[in-house]
DRENDO-1510 file (C-alpha; in Angstrom, 1 decimal, always signed):
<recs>
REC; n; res; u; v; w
REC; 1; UNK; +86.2; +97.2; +62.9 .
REC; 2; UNK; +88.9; +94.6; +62.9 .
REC; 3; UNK; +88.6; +92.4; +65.5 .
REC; 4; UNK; +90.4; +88.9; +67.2 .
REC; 5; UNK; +91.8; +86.8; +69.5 .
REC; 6; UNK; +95.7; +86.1; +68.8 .
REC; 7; UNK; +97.3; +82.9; +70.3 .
REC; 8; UNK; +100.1; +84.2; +71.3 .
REC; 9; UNK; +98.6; +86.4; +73.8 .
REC; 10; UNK; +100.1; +89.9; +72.2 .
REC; 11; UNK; +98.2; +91.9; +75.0 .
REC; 12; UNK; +98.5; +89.5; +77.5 .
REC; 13; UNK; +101.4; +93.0; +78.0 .
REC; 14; UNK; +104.1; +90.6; +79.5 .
REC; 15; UNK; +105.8; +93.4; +81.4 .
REC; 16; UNK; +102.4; +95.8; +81.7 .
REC; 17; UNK; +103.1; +98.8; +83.9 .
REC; 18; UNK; +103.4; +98.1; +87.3 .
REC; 19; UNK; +103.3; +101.5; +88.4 .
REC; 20; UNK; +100.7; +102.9; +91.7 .
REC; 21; UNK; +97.9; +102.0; +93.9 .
REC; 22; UNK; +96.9; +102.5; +97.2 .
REC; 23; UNK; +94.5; +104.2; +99.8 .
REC; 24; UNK; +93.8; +105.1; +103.1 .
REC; 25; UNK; +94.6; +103.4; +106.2 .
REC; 26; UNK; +93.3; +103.9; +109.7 .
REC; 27; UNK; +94.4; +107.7; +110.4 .
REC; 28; UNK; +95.3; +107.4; +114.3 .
REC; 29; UNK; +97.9; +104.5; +112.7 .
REC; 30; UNK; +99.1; +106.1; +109.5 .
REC; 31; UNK; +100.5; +109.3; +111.2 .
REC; 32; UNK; +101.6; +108.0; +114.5 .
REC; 33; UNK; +105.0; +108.8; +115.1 .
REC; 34; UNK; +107.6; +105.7; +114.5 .
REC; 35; UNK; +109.4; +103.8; +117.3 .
REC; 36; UNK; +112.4; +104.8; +117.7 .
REC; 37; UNK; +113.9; +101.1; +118.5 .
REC; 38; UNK; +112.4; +98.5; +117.2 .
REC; 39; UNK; +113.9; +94.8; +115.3 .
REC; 40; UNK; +113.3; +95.6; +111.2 .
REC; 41; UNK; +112.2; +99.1; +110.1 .
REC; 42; UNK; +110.4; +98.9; +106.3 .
REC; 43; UNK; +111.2; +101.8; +104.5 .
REC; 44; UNK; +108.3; +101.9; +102.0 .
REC; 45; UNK; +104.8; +100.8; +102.4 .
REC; 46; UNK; +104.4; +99.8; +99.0 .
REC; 47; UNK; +103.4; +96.4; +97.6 .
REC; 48; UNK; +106.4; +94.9; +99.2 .
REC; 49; UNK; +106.5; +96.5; +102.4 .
REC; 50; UNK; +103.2; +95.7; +103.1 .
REC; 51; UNK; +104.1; +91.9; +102.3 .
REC; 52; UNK; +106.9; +92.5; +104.5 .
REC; 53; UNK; +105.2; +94.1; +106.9 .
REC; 54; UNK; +102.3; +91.1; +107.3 .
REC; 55; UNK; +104.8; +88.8; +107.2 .
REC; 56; UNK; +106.9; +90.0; +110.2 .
REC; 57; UNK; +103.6; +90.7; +112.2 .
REC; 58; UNK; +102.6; +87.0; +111.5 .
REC; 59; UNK; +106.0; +86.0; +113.3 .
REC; 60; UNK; +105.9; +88.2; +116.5 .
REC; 61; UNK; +108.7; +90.1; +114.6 .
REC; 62; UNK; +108.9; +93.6; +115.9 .
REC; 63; UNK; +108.6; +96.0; +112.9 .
REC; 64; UNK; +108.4; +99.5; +112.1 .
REC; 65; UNK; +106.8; +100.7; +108.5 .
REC; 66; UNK; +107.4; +104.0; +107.0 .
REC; 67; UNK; +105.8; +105.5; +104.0 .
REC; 68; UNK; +107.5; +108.9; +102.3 .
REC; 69; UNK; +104.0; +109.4; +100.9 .
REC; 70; UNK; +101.2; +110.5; +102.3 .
REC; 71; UNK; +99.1; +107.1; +101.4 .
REC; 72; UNK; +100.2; +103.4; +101.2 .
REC; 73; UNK; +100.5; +101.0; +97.9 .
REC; 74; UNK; +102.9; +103.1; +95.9 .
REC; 75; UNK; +102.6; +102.5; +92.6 .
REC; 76; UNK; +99.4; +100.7; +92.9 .
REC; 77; UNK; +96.9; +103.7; +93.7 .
REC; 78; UNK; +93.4; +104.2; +93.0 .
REC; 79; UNK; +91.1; +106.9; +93.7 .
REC; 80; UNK; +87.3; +108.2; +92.2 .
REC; 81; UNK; +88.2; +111.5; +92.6 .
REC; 82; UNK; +89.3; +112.4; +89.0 .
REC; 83; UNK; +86.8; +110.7; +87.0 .
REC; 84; UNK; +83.8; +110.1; +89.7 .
REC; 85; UNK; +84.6; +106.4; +89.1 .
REC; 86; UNK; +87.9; +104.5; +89.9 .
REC; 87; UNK; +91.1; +105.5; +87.9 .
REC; 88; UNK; +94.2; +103.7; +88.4 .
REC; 89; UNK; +97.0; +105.9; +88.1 .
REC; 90; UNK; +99.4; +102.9; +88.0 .
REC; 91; UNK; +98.8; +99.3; +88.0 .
REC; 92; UNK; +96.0; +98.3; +86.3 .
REC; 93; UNK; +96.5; +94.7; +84.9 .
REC; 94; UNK; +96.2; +91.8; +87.9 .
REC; 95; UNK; +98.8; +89.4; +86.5 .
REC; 96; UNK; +100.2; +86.2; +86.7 .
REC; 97; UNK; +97.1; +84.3; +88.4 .
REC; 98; UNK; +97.4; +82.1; +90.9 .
REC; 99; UNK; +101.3; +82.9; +91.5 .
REC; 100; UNK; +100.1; +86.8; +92.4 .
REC; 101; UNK; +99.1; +86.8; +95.5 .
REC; 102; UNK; +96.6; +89.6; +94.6 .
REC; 103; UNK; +94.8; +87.6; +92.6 .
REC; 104; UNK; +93.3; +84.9; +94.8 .
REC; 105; UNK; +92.4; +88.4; +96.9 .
REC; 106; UNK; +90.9; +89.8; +93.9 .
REC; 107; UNK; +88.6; +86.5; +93.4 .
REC; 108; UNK; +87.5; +86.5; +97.2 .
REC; 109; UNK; +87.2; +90.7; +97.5 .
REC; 110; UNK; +83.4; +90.4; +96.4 .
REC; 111; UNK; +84.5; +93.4; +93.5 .
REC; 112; UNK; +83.9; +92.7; +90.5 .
REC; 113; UNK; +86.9; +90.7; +89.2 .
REC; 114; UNK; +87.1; +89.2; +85.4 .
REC; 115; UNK; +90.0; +88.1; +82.6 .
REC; 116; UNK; +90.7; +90.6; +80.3 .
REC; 117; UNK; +89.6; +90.6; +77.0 .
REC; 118; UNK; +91.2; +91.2; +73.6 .
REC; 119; UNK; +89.6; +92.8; +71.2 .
REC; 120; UNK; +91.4; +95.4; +69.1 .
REC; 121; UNK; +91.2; +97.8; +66.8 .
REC; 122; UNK; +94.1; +99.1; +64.7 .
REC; 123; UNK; +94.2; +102.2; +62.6 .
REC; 124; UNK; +96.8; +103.1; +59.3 .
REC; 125; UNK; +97.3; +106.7; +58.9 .
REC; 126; UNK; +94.0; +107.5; +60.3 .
REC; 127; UNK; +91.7; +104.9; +58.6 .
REC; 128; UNK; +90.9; +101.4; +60.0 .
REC; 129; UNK; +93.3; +99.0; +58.8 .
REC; 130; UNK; +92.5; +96.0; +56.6 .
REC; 131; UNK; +92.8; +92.9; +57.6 .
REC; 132; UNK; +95.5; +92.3; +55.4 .
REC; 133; UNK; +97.2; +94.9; +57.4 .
REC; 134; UNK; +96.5; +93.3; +60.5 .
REC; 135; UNK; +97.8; +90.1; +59.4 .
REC; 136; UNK; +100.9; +92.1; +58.0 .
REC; 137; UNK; +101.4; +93.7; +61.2 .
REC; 138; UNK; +101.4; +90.6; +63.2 .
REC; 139; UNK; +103.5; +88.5; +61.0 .
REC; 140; UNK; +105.9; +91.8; +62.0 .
REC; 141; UNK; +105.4; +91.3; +66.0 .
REC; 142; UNK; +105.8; +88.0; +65.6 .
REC; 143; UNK; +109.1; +87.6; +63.8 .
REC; 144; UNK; +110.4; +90.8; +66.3 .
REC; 145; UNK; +109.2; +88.7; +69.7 .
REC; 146; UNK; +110.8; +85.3; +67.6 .
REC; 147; UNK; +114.0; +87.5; +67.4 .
REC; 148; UNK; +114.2; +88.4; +70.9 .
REC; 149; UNK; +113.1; +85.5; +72.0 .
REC; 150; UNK; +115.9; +83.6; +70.3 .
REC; 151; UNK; +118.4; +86.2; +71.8 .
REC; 152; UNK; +117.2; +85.5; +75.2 .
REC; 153; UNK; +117.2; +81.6; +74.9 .
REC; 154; UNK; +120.9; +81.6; +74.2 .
REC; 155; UNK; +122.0; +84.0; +76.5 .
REC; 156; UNK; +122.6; +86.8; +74.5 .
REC; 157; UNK; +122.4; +90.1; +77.2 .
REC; 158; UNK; +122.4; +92.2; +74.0 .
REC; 159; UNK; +119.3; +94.6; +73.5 .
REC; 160; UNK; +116.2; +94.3; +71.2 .
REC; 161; UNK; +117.1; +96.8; +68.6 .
REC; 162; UNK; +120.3; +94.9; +68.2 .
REC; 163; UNK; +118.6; +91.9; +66.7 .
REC; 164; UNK; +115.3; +92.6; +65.7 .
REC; 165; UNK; +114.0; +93.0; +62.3 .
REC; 166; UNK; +114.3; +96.3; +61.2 .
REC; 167; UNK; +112.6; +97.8; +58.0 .
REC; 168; UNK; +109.1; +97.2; +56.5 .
REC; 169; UNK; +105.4; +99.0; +56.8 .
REC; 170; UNK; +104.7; +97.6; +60.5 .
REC; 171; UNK; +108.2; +97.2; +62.1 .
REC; 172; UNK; +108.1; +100.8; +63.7 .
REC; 173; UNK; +104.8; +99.6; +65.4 .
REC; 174; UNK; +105.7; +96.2; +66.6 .
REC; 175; UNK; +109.0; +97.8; +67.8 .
REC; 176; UNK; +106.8; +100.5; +69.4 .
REC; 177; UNK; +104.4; +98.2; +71.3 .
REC; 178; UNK; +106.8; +95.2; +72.3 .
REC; 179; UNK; +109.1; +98.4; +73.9 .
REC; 180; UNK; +108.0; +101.2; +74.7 .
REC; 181; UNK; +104.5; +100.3; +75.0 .
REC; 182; UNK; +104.9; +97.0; +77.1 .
REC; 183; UNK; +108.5; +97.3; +78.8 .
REC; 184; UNK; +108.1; +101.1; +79.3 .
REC; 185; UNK; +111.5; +101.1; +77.6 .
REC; 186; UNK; +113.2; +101.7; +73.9 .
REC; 187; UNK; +114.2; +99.0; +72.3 .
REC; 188; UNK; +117.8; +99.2; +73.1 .
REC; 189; UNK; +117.1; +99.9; +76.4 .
REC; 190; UNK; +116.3; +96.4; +77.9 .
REC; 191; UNK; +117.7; +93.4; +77.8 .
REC; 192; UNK; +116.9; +90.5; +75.6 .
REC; 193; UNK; +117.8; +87.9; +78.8 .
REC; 194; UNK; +115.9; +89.9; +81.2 .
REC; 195; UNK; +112.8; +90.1; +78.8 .
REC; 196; UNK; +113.4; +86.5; +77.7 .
REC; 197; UNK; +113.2; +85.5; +82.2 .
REC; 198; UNK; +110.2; +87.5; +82.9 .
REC; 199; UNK; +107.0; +85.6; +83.0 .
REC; 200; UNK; +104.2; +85.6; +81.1 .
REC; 201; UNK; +99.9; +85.4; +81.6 .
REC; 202; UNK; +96.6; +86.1; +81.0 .
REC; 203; UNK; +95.6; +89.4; +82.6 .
REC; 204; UNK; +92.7; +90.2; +85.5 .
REC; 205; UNK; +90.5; +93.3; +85.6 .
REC; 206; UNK; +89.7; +94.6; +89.4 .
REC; 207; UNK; +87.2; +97.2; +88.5 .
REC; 208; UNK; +87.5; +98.9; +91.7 .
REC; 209; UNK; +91.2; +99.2; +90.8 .
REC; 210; UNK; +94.3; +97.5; +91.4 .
REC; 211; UNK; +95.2; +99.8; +93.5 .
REC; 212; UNK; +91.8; +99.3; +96.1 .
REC; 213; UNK; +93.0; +95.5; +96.1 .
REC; 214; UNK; +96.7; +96.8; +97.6 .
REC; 215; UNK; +95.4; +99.5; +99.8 .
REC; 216; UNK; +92.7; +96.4; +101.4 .
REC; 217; UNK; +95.6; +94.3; +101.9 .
REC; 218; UNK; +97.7; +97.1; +104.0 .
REC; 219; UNK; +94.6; +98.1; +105.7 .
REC; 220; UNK; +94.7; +98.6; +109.3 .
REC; 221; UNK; +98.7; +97.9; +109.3 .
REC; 222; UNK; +100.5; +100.6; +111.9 .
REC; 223; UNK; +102.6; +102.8; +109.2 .
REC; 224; UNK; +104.2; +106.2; +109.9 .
REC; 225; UNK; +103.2; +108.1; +106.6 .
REC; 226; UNK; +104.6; +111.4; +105.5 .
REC; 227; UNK; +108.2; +109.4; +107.0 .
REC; 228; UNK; +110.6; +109.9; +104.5 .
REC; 229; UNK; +113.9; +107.9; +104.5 .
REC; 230; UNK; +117.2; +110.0; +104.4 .
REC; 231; UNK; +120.2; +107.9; +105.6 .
REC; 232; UNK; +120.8; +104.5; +106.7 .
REC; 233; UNK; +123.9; +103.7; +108.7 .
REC; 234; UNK; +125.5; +100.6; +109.6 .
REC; 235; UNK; +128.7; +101.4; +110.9 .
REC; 236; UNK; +127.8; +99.8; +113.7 .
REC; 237; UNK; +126.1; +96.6; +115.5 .
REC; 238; UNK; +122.5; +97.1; +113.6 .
REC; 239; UNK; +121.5; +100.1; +111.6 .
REC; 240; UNK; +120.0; +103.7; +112.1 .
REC; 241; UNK; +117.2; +105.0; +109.6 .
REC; 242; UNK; +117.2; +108.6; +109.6 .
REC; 243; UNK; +114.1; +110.0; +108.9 .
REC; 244; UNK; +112.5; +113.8; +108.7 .
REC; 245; UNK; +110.9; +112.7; +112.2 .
REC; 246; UNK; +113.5; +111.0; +113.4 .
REC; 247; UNK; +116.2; +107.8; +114.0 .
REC; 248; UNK; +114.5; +105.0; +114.3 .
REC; 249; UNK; +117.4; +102.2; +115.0 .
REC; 250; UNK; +117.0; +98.2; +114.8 .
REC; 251; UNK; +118.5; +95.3; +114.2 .
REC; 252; UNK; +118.2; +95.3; +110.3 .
REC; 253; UNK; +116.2; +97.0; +107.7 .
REC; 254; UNK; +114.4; +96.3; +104.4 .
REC; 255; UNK; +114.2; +98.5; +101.6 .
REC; 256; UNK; +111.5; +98.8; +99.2 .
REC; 257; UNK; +111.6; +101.9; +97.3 .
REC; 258; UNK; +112.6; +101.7; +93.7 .
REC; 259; UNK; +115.7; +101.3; +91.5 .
REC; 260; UNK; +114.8; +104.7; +90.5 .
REC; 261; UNK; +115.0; +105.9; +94.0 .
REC; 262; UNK; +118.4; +104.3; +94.8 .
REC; 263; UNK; +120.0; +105.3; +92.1 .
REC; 264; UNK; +119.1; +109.0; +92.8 .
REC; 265; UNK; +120.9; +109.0; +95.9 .
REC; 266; UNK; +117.6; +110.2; +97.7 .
REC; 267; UNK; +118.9; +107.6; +100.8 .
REC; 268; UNK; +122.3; +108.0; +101.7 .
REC; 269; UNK; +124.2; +104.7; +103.0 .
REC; 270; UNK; +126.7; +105.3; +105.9 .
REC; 271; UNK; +129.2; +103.8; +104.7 .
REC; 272; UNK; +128.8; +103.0; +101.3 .
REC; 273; UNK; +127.1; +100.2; +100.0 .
REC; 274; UNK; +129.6; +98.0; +97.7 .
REC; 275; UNK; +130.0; +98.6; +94.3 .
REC; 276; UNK; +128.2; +96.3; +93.0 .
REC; 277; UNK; +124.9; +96.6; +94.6 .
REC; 278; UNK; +125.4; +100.7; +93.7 .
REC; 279; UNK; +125.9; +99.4; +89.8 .
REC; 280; UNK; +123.0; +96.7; +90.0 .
REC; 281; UNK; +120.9; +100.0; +91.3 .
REC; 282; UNK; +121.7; +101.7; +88.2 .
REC; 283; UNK; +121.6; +98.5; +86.1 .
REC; 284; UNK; +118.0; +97.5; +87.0 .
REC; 285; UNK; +116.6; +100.8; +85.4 .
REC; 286; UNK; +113.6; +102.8; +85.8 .
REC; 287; UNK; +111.5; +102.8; +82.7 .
REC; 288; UNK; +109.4; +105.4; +81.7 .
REC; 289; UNK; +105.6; +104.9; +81.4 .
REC; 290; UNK; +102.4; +107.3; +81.9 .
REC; 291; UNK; +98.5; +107.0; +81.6 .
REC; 292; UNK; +97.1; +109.7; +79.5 .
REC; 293; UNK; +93.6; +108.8; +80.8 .
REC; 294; UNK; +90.2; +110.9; +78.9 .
REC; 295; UNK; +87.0; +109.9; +79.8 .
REC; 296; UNK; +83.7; +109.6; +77.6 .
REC; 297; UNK; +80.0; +109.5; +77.5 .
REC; 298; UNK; +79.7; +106.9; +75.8 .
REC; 299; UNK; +81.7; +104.2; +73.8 .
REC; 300; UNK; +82.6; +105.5; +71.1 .
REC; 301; UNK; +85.5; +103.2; +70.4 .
REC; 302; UNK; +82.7; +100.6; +69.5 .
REC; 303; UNK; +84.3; +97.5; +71.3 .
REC; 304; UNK; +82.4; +97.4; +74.4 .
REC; 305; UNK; +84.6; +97.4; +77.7 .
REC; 306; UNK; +88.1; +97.0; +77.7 .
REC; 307; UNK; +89.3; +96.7; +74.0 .
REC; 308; UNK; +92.6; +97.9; +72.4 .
REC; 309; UNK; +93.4; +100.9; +69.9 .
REC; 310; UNK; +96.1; +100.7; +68.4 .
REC; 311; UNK; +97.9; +103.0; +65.3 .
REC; 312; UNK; +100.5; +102.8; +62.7 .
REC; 313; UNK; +103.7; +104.5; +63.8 .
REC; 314; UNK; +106.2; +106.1; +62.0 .
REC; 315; UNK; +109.8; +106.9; +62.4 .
REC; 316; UNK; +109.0; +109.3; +64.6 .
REC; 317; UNK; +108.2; +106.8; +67.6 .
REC; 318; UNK; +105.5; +108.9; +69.0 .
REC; 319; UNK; +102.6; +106.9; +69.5 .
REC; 320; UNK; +100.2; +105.5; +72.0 .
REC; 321; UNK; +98.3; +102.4; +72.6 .
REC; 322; UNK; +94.8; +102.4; +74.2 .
REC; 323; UNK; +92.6; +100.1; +76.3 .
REC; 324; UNK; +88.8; +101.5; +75.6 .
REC; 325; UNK; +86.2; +101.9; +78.3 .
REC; 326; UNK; +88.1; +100.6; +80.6 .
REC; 327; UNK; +85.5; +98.1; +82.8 .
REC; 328; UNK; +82.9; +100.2; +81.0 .
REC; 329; UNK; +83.7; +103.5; +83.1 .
REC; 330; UNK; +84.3; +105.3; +80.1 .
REC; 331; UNK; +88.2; +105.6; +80.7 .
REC; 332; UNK; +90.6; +105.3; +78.2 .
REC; 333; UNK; +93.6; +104.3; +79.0 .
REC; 334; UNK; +96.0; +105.8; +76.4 .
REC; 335; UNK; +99.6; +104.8; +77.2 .
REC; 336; UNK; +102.8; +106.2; +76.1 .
REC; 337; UNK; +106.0; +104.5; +77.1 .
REC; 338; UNK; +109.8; +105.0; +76.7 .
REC; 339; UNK; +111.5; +108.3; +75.6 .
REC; 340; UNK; +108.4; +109.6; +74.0 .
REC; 341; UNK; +106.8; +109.2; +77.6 .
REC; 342; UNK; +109.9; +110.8; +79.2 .
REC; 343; UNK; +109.6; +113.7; +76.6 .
REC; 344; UNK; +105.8; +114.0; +77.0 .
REC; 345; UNK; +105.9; +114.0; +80.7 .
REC; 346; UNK; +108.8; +117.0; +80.6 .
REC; 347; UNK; +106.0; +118.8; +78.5 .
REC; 348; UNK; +103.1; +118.7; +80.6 .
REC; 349; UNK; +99.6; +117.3; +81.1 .
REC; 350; UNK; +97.5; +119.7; +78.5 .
REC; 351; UNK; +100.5; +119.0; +75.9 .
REC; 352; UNK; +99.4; +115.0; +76.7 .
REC; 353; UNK; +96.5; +115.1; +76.4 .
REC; 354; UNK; +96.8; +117.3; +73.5 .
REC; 355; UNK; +98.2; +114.7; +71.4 .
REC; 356; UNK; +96.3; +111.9; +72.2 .
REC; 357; UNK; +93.0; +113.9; +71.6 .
REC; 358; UNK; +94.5; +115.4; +68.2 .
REC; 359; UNK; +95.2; +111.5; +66.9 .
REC; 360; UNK; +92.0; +110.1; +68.2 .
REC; 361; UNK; +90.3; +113.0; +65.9 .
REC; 362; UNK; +92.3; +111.4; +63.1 .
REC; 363; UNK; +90.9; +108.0; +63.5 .
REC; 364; UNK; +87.3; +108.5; +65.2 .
REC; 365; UNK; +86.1; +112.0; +64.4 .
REC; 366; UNK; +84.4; +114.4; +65.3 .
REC; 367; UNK; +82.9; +112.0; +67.9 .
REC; 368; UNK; +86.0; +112.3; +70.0 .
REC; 369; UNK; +85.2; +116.1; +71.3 .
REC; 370; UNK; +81.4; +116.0; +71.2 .
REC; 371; UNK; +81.7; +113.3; +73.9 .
REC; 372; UNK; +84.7; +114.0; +76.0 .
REC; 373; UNK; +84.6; +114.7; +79.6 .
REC; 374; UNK; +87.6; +115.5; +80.9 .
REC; 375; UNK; +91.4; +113.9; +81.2 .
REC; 376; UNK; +94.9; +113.7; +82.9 .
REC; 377; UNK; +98.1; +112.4; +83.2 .
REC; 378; UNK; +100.4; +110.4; +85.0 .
REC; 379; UNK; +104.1; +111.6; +85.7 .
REC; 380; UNK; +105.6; +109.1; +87.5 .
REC; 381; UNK; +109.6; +109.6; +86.2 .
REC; 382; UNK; +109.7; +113.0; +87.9 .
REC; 383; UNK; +107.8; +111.7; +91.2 .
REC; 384; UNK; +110.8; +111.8; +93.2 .
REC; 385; UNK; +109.1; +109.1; +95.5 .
REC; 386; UNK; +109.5; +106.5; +92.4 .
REC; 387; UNK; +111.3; +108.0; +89.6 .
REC; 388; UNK; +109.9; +105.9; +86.9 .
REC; 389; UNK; +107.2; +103.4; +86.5 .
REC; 390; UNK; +109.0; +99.5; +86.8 .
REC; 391; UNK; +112.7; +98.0; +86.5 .
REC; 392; UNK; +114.4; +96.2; +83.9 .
REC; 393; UNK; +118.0; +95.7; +83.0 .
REC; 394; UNK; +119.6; +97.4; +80.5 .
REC; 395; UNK; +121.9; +95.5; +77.9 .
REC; 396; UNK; +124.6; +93.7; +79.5 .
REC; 397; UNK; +123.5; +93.9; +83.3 .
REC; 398; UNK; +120.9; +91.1; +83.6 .
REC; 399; UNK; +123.2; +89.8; +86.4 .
REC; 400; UNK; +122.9; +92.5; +88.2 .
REC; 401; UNK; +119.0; +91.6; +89.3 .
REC; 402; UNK; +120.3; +88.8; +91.2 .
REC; 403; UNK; +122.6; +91.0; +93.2 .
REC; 404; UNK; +119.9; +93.2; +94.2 .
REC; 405; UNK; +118.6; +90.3; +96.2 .
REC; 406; UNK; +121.2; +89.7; +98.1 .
REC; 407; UNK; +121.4; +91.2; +101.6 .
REC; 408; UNK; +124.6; +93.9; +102.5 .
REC; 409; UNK; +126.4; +93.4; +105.9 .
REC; 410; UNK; +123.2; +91.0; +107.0 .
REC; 411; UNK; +121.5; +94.1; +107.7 .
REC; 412; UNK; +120.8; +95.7; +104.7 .
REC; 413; UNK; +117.8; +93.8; +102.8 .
REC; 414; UNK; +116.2; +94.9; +99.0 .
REC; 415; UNK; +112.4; +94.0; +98.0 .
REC; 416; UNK; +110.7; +95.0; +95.8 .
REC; 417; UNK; +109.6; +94.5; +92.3 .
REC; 418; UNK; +112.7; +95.0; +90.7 .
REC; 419; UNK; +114.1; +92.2; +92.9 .
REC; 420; UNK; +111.6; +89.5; +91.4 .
REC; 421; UNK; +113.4; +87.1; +89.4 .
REC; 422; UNK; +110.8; +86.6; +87.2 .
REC; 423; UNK; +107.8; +88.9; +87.9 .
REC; 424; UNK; +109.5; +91.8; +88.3 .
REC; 425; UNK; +107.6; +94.9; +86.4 .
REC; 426; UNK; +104.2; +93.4; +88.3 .
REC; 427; UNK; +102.7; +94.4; +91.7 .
REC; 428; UNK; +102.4; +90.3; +92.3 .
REC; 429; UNK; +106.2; +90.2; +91.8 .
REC; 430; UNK; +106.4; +93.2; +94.7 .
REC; 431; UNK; +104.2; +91.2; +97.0 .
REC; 432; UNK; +106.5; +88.0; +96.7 .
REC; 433; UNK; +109.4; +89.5; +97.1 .
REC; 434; UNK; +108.3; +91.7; +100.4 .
REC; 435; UNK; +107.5; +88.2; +101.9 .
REC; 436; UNK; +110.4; +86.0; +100.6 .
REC; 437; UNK; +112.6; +88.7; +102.1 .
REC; 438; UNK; +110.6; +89.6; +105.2 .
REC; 439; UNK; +111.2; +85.5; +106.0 .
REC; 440; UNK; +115.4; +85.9; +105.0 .
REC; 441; UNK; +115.1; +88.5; +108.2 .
REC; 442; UNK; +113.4; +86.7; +110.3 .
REC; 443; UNK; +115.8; +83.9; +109.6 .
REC; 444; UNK; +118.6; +86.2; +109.9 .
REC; 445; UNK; +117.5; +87.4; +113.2 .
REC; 446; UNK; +116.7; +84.0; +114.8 .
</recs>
């Protein structure tokens, strides 16, 4: 077993999936019926619309919050149903410290709450890698992220695969695991501007789930679940949400559903939103990320709780990266990001979890069947509630994040991940943003 600590903090997982968590809130609240006047309706109870929603509340702001879903948190969600033990189906990593608001709740929920750690082990062609493999396949990552890096200092809104290093034993791997594995996106997908802008840190482990630390945080809030968004108009003085149980009309209205979402034309704008917000919609793009989570007896990954697998990958770009026994549960977390994911999803749980078995066989045995206990997979692209795990800009529309921020008609307001101009991609980045734009509406209003 290869083992290390790198300095450059590769699996710190600078844009790590910032897909689902959530959980239940007080039932007599979470299916009453909405207002049907009110000041601000919240269309999403997500990260951000709970912000958004706390934040209004906290200023005598009178606020309706509806959820499409049938729980809050979106993609933060964690239930012990699957596994007996909790699984998050999205966000897992607690990022950016003390500027994520969930973190100072994760220190003070009394759950267990801990840095990550990184410990890895890498496999070539099916046999544990030497270290002079290792050290070959970092020099690789690390003359890739020097490249893109570079690209983003100067400006250059060009994509990865445009100026990366390309050829060599390892490249296909650190190409695999700085893009699809990390940004949920190829590598000429993103943006190296929009990569260069996001921010980096050391990750957190809740191990009652990220998702348990969002669905705490909305508890108790009055949300009209199973509410699902249709139109907004503004043709006139304020705007009307129409929902399946409903108009619900007010003086403004924040939005907090995805890029994905927007894009898809799920919510129809009455009239049409300019141009430019419609292009920064489809500019800001959904990338494509799933867990293929198995669970085990026991450890047979021999790293203790929450280490990294990793694998050589070939032309092909099919490939996964793991994070073993996740806080000792027994959960693997093998992820599979970017077209691969896409194409994975389209063919079904059994054919994911058939190819993440069939590879760990390669590398760990026959130790991998004799101690498996069952598995699943995320499909977050065709959730038509999200359509896609988290945002980033494609080549050429870094820009276009900025726009999303800014209000329409001073009654049309976006939060949400994707609107963070630096922690987009994280749950913390969703919170921020529901409360940064939740006081623009209050301010607006006043």
């Amino acid at each position: 077993m290869t083992s290390g600590s790198d300095p450059s903090r590769r699996f710190s997982r600078r844009q790590a999936l910032s897909l689902g968590a959530a959980g239940a809130v007080t039932p007599a609240l979470a299916y009453a019926a909405p207002a049907s006047d009110t000041d601000v309706v919240i269309v999403g109870a997500g990260a951000a619309g709970i912000a958004a929603a706390h934040a209004l509340r906290a200023a005598g702001v009178e606020h309706v919050l509806i959820e499409a879903g049938n729980r809050i948190g979106g993609r933060a969600w964690t239930e012990s149903v699957t596994f007996g033990v909790p699984f998050d189906h999205g966000a897992h990593w607690v990022q950016n410290q003390w500027r994520n608001p969930h973190f100072a709740r994760g220190e003070q929920s009394g759950y267990r709450f801990y840095p990550a750690r990184d410990d890895y082990r890498i496999f070539a062609d099916g046999t544990e890698a030497t270290s002079g493999e290792v050290d070959a396949l970092w020099r690789t990552w690390e003359n890739v992220e020097e490249a893109i890096s570079q690209a983003g200092d100067n400006g250059w809104d060009v994509s990865p695969a445009s100026v990366a290093p390309d050829g060599g034993t390892w490249t296909r791997t650190a190409w695999y695991y700085i893009g699809p594995w990390e940004m949920g996106k190829d590598m000429d997908a993103f943006s190296c501007v929009d990569w260069w802008n996001s921010a980096d840190s050391v990750d957190w482990y809740c191990a009652a789930g990220y998702g348990t630390l969002v669905a705490d945080h909305g508890a108790g809030l009055p949300v009209s679940l199973d509410t699902a968004a249709s139109a907004i108009r503004w043709d006139g003085p304020g705007v009307a949400v129409e929902t399946n149980r409903g108009t619900i009309r007010a003086r403004a209205v924040i939005v907090t559903v995805s890029t994905g979402v927007l894009a898809s034309g799920a919510i129809a704008f009455q009239p049409g939103l300019p141009q430019e917000t419609l292009e920064a919609f489809h500019g800001i793009s959904m990338g494509d990320y799933n867990h293929i989570a198995l669970r085990f007896s026991q450890d047979i990954f021999a790293m203790g709780e929450d280490g990294y697998l990793f694998h050589r990958v070939d032309d092909s770009m099919e490939a996964f990266g793991a994070l073993t026994n996740a806080s000792g549960t027994g959960i693997a977390y093998c992820d599979v990001g970017g077209s691969f994911a896409r194409d994975l999803e389209q063919a079904g749980q059994d054919a994911a979890i058939d190819f993440v078995m069939e590879r760990l066989r390669g590398m760990l045995g026959s130790e991998v069947d004799r101690t498996f206990l069952g598995g699943t997979a995320t499909a977050w692209t065709s959730d038509p509630l999200f359509r896609g795990c988290y945002a980033s800009a494609l080549p050429g529309a870094w820009p276009l994040r900025r726009v999303l921020r800014e209000p329409v008609g001073e009654r049309i307001f976006f939060a949400g991940e994707a609107c963070h101009p630096e922690m987009w991609a994280t749950v913390g980045g969703a919170d921020l943003s529901g409360s940064q734009v939740a006081a623009t509406v209050i301010d607006t209003l006043a």
